[in-house]
N, C-alpha and C positions, 0 to 999 in steps of 0.2 A: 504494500500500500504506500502510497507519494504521503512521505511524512507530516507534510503539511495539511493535507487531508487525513489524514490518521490523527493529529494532533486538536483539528476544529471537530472531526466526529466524536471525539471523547467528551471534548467538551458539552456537546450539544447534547450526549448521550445522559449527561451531568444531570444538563439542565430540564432534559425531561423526566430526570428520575422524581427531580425536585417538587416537577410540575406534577407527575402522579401522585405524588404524596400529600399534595396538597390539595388536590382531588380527592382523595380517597377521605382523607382531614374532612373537607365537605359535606361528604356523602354522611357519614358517619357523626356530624355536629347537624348535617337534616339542615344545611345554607339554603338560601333561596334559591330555587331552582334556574332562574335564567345565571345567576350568579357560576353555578356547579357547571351551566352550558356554554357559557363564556369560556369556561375552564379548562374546559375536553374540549372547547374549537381550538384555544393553543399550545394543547399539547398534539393535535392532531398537524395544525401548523409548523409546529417543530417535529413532527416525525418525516413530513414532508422536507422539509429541509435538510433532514438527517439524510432519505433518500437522494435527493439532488445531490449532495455530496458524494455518497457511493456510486452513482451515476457517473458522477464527473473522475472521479476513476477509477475506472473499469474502462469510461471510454478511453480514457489519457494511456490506460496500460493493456487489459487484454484486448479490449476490443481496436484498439489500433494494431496492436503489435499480429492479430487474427488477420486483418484486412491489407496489411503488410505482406503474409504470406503468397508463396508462389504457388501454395495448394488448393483449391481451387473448391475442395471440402471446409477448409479451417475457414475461407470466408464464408462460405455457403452458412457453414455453422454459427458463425458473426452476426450474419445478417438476420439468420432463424430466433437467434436469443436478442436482438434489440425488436424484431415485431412481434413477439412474444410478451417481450416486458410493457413495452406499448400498449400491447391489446388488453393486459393485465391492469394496467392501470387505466384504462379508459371505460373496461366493462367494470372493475371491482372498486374503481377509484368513487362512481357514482352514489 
C-alpha cells in the first residue's frame, strides 16, 4: 500500500471508530432521532471516503501495474474487477 494512503486510511479508520461509538452512545442514551441520523449519515460519509482512498490505490498500484501488462488476460482481469466494483457500488450503493 503507497504509504501515504496507508497513513490517511488509519487515520480515517480512527475516526470512524470514534464516530460508531458515539453512535452506538446515542442509541443507547435513546438521542433524538434525526440527531442518531445525522450521525450514521457521517459515519456512512467517512466510510465512503475511506473507500475513495483504497480506490485510489489499487488504481495507482494493481490496477495500473495489471493494465501495464503484455498479457492480455491480466488486463482483461483489470478491467473485469473495476466494472464489477462499479456495478457494486451503483446497485448496492442505492
Amino acid at each position: 500500500m503507497i504509504k501515504d494512503i496507508k497513513t490517511r486510511s488509519q487515520h480515517r479508520i480512527k475516526i470512524i471508530a470514534g464516530q460508531l461509538a458515539g453512535l452506538q452512545k446515542m442509541i443507547e442514551n435513546e438521542d433524538y432521532c434525526v440527531d442518531i441520523l445525522t450521525q450514521s449519515l457521517a459515519v456512512q460519509r467517512s466510510l465512503r471516503s475511506l473507500n475513495k482512498l483504497i480506490l485510489e490505490n489499487h488504481l495507482q498500484t494493481h490496477v495500473a501495474h495489471d493494465l501495464a501488462s503484455n498479457d492480455n488476460k491480466t488486463k482483461e482481469k483489470a478491467l473485469k474487477e473495476l466494472l464489477d466494483l462499479y456495478e457494486l457500488s451503483n446497485v448496492r450503493g442505492k
